[in-house]
C-alpha positions in Angstrom: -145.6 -110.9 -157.2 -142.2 -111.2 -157.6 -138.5 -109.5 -156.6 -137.0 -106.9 -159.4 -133.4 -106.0 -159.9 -132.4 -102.5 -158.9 -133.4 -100.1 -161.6 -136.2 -102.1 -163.0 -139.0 -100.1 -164.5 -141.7 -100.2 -162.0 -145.6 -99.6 -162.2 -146.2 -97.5 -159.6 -144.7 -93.8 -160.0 -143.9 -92.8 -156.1 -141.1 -95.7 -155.9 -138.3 -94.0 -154.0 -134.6 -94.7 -154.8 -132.9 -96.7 -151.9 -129.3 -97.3 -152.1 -126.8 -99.5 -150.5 -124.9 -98.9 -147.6 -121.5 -100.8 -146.6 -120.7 -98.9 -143.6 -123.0 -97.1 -141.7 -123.7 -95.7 -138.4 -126.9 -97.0 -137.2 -129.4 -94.4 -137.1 -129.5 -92.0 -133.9 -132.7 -93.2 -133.2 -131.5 -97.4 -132.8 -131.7 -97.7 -129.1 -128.5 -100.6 -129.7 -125.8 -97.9 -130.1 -124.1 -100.2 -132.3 -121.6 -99.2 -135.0 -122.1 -102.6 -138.0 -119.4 -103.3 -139.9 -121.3 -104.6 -142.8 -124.7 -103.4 -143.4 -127.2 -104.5 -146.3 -130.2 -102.3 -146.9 -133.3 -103.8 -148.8 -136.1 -101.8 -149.3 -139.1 -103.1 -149.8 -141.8 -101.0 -151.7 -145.1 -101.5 -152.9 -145.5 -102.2 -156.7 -144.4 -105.3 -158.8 -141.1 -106.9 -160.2 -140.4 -110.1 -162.0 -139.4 -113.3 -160.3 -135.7 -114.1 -160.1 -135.5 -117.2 -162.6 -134.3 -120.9 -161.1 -131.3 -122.7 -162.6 -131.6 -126.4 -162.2 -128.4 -128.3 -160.6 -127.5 -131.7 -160.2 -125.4 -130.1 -157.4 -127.0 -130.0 -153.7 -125.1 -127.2 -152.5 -125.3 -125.4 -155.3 -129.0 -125.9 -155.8 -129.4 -124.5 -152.1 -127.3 -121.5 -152.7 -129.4 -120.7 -156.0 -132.4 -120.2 -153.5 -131.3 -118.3 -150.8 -133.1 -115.2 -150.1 -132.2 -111.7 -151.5 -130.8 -109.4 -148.3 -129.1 -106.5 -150.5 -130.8 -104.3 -152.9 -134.1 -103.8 -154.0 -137.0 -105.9 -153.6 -141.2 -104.6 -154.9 -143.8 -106.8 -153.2 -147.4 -105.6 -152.9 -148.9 -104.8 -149.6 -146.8 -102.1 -148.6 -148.0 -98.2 -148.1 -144.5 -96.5 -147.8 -141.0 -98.2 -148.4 -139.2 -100.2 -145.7 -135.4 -100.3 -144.7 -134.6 -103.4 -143.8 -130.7 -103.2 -142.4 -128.9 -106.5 -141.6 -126.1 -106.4 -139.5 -122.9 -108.3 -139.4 -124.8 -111.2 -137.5 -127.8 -111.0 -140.0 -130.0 -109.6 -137.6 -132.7 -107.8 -139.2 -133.4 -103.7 -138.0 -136.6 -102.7 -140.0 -137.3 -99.1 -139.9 -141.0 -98.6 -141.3 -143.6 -95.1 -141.4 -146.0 -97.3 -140.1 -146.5 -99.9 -137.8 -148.5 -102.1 -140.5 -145.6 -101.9 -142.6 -143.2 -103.1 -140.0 -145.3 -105.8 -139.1 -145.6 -106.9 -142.8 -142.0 -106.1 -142.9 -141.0 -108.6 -140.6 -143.3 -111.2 -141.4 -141.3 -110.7 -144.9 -137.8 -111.5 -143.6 -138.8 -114.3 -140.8 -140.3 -116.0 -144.3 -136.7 -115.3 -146.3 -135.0 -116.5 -143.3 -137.2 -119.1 -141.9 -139.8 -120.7 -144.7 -139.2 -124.4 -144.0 -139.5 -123.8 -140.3 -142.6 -121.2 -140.9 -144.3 -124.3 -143.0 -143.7 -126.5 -140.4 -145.1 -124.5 -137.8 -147.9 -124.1 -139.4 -148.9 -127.5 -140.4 -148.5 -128.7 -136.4 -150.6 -125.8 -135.1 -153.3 -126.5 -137.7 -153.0 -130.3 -137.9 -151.5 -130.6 -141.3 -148.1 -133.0 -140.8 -149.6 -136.2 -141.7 -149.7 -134.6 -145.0 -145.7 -134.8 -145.2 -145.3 -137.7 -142.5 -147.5 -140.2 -142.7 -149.3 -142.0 -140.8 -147.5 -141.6 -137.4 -148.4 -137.9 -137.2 -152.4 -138.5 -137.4 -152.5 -138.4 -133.5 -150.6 -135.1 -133.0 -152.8 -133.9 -136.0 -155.8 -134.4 -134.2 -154.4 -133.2 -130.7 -153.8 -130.3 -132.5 -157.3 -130.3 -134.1 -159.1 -130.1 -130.7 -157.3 -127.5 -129.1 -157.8 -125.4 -131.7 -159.4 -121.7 -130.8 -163.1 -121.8 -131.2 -164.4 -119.3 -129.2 -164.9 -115.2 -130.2 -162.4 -113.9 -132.4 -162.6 -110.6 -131.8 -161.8 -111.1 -128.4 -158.6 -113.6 -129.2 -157.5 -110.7 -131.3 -158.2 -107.7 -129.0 -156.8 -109.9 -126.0 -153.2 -109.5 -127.2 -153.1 -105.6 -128.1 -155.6 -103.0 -128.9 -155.0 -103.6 -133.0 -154.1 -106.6 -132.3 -155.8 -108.0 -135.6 -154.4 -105.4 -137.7 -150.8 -106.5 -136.0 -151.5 -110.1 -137.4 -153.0 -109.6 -140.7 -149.8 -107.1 -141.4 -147.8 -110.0 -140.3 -149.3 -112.5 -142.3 -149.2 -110.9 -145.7 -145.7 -109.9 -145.3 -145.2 -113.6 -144.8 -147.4 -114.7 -147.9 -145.9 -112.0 -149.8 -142.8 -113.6 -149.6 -144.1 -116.9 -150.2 -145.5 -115.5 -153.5 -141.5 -114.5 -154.2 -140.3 -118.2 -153.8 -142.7 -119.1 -156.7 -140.0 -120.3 -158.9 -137.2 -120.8 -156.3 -138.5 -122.9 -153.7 -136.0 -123.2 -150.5 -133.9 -126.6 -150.8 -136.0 -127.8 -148.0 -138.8 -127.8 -150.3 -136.9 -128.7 -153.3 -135.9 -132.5 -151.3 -139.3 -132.7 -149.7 -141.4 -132.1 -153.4 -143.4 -129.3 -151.4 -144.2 -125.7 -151.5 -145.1 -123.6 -148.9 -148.3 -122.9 -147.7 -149.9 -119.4 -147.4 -150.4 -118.3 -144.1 -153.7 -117.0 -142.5 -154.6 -115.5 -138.8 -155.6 -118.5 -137.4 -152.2 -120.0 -138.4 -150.4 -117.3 -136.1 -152.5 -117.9 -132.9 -152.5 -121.7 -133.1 -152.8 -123.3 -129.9 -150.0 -126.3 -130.2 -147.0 -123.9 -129.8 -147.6 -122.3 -126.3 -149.9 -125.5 -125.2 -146.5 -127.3 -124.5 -145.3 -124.3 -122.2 -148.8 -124.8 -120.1 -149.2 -127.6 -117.1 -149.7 -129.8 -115.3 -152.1 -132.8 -116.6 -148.7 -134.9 -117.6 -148.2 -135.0 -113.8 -151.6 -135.1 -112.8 -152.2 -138.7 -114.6 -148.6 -139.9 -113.5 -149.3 -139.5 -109.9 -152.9 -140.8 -110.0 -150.8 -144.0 -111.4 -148.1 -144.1 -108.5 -151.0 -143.6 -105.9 -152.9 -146.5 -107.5 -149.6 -148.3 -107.0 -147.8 -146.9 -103.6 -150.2 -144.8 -101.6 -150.6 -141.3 -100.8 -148.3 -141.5 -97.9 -145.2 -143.1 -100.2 -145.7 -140.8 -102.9 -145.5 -137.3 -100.3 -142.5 -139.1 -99.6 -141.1 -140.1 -102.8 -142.4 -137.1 -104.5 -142.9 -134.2 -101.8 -145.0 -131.2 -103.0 -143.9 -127.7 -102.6 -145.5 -126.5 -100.5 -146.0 -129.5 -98.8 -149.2 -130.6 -98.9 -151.5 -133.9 -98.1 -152.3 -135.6 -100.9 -155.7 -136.4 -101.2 -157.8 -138.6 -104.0 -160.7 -136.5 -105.0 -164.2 -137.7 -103.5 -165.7 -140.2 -106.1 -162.3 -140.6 -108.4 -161.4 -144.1 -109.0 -157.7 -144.7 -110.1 -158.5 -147.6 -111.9 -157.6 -147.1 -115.6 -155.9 -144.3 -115.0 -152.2 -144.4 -116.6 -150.1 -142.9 -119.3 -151.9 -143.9 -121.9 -154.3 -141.5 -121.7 -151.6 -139.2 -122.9 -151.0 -141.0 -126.2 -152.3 -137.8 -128.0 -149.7 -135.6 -126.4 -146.4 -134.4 -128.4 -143.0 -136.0 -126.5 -144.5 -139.5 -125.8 -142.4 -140.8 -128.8 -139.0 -138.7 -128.2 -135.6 -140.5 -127.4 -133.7 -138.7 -125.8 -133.7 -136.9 -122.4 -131.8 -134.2 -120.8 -130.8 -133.6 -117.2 -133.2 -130.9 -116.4 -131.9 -127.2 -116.2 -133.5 -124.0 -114.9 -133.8 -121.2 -117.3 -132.9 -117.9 -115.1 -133.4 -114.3 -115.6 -132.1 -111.6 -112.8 -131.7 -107.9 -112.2 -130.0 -105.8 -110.1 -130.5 -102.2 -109.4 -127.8 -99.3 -109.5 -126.7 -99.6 -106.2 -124.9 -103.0 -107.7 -123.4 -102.1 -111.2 -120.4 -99.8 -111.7 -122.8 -97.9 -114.2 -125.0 -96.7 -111.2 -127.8 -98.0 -113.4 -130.1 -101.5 -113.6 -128.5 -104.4 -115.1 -130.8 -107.2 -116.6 -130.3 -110.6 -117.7 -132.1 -113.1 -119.4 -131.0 -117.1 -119.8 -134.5 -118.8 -120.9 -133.8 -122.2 -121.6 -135.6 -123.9 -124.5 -134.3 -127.1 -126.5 -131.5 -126.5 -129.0 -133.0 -126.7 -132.3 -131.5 -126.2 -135.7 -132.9 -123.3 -136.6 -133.4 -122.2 -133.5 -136.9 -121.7 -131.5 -136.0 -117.7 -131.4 -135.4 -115.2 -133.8 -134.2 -112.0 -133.1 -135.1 -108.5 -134.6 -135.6 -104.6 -134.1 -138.4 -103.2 -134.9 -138.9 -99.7 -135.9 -141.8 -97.4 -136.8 -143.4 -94.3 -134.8 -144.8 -95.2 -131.8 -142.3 -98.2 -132.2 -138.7 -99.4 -130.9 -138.2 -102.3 -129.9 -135.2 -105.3 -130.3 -135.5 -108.8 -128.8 -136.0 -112.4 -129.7 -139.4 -113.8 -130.2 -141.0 -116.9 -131.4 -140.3 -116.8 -135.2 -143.8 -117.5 -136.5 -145.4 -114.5 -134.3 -145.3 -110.7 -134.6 -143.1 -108.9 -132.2 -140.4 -110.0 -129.4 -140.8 -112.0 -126.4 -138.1 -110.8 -124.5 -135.7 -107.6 -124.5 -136.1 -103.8 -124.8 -137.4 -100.5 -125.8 -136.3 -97.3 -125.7 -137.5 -97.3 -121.8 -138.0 -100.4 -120.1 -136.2 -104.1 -120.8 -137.6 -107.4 -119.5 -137.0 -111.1 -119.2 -138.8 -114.0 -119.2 -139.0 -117.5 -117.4 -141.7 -120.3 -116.9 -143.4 -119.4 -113.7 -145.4 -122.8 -113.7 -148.9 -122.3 -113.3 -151.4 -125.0 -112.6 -153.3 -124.2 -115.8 -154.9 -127.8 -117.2 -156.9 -130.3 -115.6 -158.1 -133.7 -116.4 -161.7 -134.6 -116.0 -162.9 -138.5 -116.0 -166.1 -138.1 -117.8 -168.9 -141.2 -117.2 -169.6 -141.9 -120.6 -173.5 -143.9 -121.3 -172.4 -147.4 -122.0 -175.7 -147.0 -124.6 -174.3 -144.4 -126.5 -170.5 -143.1 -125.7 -171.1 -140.1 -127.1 -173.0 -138.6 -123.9 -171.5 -137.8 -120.6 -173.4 -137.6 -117.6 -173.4 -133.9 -115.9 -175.0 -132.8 -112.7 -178.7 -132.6 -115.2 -178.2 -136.1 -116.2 -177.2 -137.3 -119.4 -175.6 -134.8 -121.8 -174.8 -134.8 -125.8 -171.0 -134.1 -126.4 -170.0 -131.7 -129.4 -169.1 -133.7 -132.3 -166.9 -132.4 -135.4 -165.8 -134.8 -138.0 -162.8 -133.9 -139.6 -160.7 -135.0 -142.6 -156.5 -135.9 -142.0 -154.7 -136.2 -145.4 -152.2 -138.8 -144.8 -149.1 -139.4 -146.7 -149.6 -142.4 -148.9 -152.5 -143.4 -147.8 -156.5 -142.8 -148.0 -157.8 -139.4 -146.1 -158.7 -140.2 -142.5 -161.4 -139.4 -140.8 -161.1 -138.2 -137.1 -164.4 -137.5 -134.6 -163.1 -134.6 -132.1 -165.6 -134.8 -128.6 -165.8 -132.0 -126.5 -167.8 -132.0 -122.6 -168.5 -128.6 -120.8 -164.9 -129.1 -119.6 -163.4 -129.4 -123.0 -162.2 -131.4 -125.4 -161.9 -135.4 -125.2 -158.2 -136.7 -125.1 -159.2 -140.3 -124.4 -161.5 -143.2 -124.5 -161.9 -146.5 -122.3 -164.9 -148.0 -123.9 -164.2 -151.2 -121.3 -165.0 -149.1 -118.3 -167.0 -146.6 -120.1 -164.9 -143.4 -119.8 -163.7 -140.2 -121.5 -161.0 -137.9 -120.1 -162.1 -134.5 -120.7 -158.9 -132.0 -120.9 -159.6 -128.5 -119.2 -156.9 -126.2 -120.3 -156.4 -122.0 -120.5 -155.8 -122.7 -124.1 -159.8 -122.6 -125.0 -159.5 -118.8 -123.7 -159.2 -115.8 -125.8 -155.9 -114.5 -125.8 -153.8 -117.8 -124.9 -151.8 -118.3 -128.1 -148.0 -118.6 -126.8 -146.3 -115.5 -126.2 -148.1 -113.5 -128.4 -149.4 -111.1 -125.3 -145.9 -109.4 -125.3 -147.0 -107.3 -127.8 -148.7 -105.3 -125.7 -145.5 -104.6 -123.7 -143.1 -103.6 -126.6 -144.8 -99.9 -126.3 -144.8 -99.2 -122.5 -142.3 -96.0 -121.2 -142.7 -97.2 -116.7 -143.8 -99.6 -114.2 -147.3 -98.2 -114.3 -147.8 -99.0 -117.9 -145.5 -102.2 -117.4 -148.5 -103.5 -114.7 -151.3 -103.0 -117.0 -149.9 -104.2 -120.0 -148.7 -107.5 -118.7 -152.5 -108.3 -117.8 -152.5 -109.3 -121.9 -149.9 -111.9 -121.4 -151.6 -115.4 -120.2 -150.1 -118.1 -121.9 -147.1 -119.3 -120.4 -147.3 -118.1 -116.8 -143.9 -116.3 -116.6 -141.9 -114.7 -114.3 -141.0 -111.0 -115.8 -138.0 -109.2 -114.1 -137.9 -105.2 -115.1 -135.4 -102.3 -115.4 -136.3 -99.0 -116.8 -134.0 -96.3 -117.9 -135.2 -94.4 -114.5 -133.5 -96.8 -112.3 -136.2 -99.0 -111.4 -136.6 -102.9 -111.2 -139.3 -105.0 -110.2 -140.8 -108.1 -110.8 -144.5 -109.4 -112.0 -145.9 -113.1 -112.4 -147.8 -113.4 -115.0 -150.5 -116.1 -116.3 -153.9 -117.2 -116.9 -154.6 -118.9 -113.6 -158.0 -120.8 -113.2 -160.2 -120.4 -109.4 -161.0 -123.7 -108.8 -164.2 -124.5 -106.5 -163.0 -127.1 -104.7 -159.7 -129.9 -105.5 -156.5 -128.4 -105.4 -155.1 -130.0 -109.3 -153.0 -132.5 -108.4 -155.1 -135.3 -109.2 -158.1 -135.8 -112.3 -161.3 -135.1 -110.8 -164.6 -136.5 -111.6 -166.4 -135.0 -114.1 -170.1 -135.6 -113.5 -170.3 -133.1 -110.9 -170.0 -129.4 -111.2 -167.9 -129.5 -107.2 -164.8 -129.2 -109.5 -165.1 -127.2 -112.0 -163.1 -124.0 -112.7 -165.0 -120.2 -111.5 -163.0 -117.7 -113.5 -159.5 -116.5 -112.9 -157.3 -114.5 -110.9 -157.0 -111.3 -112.0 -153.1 -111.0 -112.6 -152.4 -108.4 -109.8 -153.2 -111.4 -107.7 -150.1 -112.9 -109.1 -146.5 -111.5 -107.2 -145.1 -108.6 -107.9 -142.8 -105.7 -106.4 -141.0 -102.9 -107.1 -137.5 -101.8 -106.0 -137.1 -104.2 -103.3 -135.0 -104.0 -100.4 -132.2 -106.1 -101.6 -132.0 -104.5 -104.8 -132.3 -107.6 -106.5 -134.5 -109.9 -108.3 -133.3 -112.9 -109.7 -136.1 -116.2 -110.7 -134.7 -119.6 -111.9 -138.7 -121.5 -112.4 -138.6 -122.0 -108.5 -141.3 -121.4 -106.5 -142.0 -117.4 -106.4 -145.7 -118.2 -105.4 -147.1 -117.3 -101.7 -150.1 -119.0 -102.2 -151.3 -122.2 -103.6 -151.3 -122.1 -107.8 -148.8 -124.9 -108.2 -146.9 -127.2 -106.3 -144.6 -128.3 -109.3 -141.6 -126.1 -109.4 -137.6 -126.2 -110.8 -134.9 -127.4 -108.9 -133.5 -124.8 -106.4 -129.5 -125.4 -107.4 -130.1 -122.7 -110.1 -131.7 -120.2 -107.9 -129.2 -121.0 -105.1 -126.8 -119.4 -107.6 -128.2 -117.0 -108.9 -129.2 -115.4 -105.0 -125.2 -115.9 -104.2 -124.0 -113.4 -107.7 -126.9 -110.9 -107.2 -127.5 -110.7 -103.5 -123.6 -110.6 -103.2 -122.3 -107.1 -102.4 -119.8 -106.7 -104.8 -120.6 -104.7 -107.9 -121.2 -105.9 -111.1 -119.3 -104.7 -114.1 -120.2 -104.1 -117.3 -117.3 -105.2 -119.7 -118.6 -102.4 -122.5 -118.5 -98.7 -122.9 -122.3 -98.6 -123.9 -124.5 -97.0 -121.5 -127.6 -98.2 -120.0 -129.4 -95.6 -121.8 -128.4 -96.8 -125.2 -128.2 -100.2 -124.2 -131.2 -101.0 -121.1 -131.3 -104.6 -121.9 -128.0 -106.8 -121.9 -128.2 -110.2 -122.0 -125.9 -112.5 -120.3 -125.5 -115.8 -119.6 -125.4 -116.4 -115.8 -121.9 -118.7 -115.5 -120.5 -115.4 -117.1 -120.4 -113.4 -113.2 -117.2 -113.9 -111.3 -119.2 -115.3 -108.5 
């Protein structure tokens, strides 16, 4: 495979001509409305081209320029089965406008790779377990945490659980990604260039990794921390010290002793070695109805708050193709948008906080620690012996444990324990953010409701405005029915009193539509009316947030757009004249 000038002879005889465009009107059919100054069109069509030859430097700069991507002009990969417009605008953003929805997928998979590689690679080797490869030795322990919460259930349910095709969604995705792997043959990224590595091709399994959306799931972190501070304080000092909300008694599980239990038991988890720490802040999403906007029509906002990372956590792009319209940002290693807009309905997104992990103490047989003890007695745990590569040193071999509750985070051999971790992430369909994709087609509320029931990993709060005038709100979120304990504490494991029984089925969860105050605004605080979590964000935000949207002044829009071209705008919350 390989990228060929413009005019290059070309196997295949249907190759259409595509030409550059300078300055274009977006197509009438680009729910943005926007006019681009500069526009680059590469086409992308489906027979092969030469590779673009790699002039050595001595120069750094130079070097990396010498292996940026081609945006302008032609480009013949394989895998296509029409050509693809690919139109960047002034801020790079890609528009793809495909015949087909495989060849958008592909499509995109394509440019997050030209735009993205190092970032794709490294993504990849953290969900499968791979940086100890690169690192070293002090990435063998997020290697293997990453190793045991892989997905090892029934794959045509993981893949059916995010859309309908959502395996042909994928496998699109990932050969437009390998395919432009395959062009960087002979002009690696400088990343790669400094590191001595080359990218490594991408397969299903890479895209619904568990590691990514793992970190957005809770609470076990807090679980072991309080079982600590009760072990030290008391119940009493820590309702004080650390009140619940709702309040609530805290109570040690029948038969859980606290002894042992500490942060340690954590040492797997990714964070325990960063540095620095931030004051926390509340990620915040609000709409209003028309009643509020000078428009007459719903205004949306969306300010999730991730950490700042060079290149950034999101990546933003419209996708085009029949049956298919939709612009947002996304994570950058998975098909489709997270949060923003179709030609109907526009949505945003912050961490609800679900209770979705638990901790189990397992009694391990001081005989032979690798059985448990169940309710039957003594049972065998699931053993897989794995191989790590490690950077300059000998291959290491890891044993990954897994109980009936999951897999084994921890050891005591002194006291003769395992901590078993219960998580949503063993479930089909919990790879992070990747059920929005069965959002990006919906036209109303209706279709809003029954989509969202694909989106389980992380529990978000969704706020919604359609071109109709309506705004509403749903929580979504795998969330587990537990027989008896209420999360806040590990439980024992060698009784079946706490074990999970299912989940709620998401129309449990909140959700309303057009509600009195013609408002909805969520800032991670507590939304819930029953008990799923007792860990929420700190109200200031919200507070805020109430005091612009509940005001009853009316919000302007500072831009001749319409909502109807336009249904999602999103704005920073310090920008209202509160």
């Amino acid at each position: 495979m390989g990228g060929a000038a413009k005019g290059m002879p070309c196997e295949e005889e249907d190759l259409l001509p595509l030409y550059l465009s300078r300055k274009r009107k977006m197509r009438d059919n680009d729910p943005c409305g926007w006019r681009i100054a500069l526009m680059l069109l590469l086409a992308i069509t489906g027979c092969r081209g030469q590779p673009a030859p790699n002039a050595p430097t001595a120069d750094l700069e130079h070097r990396a320029e010498q292996a940026l991507s081609q945006i302008s002009g032609t480009i013949v990969v394989e895998g296509l089965s029409e050509p693809v417009e690919i139109l960047r605008d002034s801020w790079g953003i890609p528009h793809i406008f495909a015949k087909t929805a495989q060849d958008m997928f592909f499509a995109q998979g394509f440019v997050v790779a030209q735009d993205r590689m190092w970032q794709l690679d490294i993504w990849k080797r953290t969900g499968e377990g791979r940086l100890a490869e690169i690192l070293g030795p002090s990435a063998i322990s997020r290697d293997k945490l990453a190793r045991l919460l892989q997905y090892r259930g029934n794959w045509e349910a993981e893949y059916q659980s995010y859309h309908p095709q959502g395996r042909q969604i994928i496998e699109a995705f990932v050969r437009g990604i390998n395919a432009a792997i395959a062009l960087t043959a002979n002009r690696l990224p400088i990343e790669f260039q400094i590191m001595g590595l080359k990218p490594q091709p991408w397969t299903l399994e890479t895209v619904v990794s568990r590691m990514a959306g793992f970190v957005m799931t809770r609470n076990a972190n807090s679980e072991l921390w309080r079982a600590e501070m009760v072990k030290a304080v008391g119940t009493q000092q820590i309702e004080e010290l650390a009140p619940l909300n709702p309040w609530k008694k805290l109570r040690v599980p029948e038969g859980l002793n606290l002894d042992g239990i500490d942060s340690s038991i954590m040492a797997l988890f990714p964070g325990k070695d960063d540095k620095l720490n931030f004051k926390p802040v509340e990620s915040n999403n609000w709409v209003v109805d028309g009643t509020k906007t000078n428009t007459g029509k719903p205004l949306l906002a969306n300010d999730p708050h991730r950490p700042i990372l060079n290149p950034s956590l999101r990546y933003i792009v419209h996708l085009n193709a029949p049956g298919w319209n939709v612009l947002g940002a996304g994570e950058p290693a998975l098909p489709g948008i997270a949060t923003g807009h179709n030609e109907h309905i526009a949505w945003g997104i912050t961490i609800l906080g679900i209770d979705q992990q638990d901790v189990y103490v397992e009694e391990a047989d001081p005989q032979n620690p690798d059985r448990y003890r169940s309710s039957d007695g003594w049972s065998q745990m699931q053993i897989e012996r794995q191989l790590i590569s490690v950077k300059g040193e000998a291959p290491v071999e890891v044993k990954l444990k897994f109980t009936r509750h999951g897999p084994i985070i921890h050891e005591d051999p002194q006291k003769h324990r395992a901590y078993a971790l219960s998580s949503v992430s063993s479930e089909p369909g919990t790879a992070g953010y990747l059920g929005a994709l069965s959002i990006h087609q919906v036209r109303n509320w209706e279709e809003f409701a029954k989509g969202v029931e694909h989106w389980k990993v992380p529990s978000l709060n969704l706020v919604y405005a359609d071109v109709d005038g309506n705004i509403g709100y749903q929580g979504v979120g795998l969330t587990p029915v537990r027989k008896n304990g209420d999360g806040l504490l590990p439980v024992p494991g060698s009784t079946s009193k706490y074990d999970w029984e299912g989940f709620l089925p998401m129309s449990a969860l909140p959700h309303y539509l057009n509600p009195v105050q013609h408002s909805i605004a969520t800032a991670n605080h507590n939304v819930i009316p029953r008990f799923l979590a007792m860990s929420w964000g700190l109200p200031f935000a919200m507070t805020g947030l109430w005091k612009c949207c509940g005001s009853r002044s009316v919000l302007r829009l500072k831009t001749s757009r319409s909502f109807n071209t336009m249904p999602c705008l999103c704005l920073h919350a310090s920008w209202f004249p509160c």
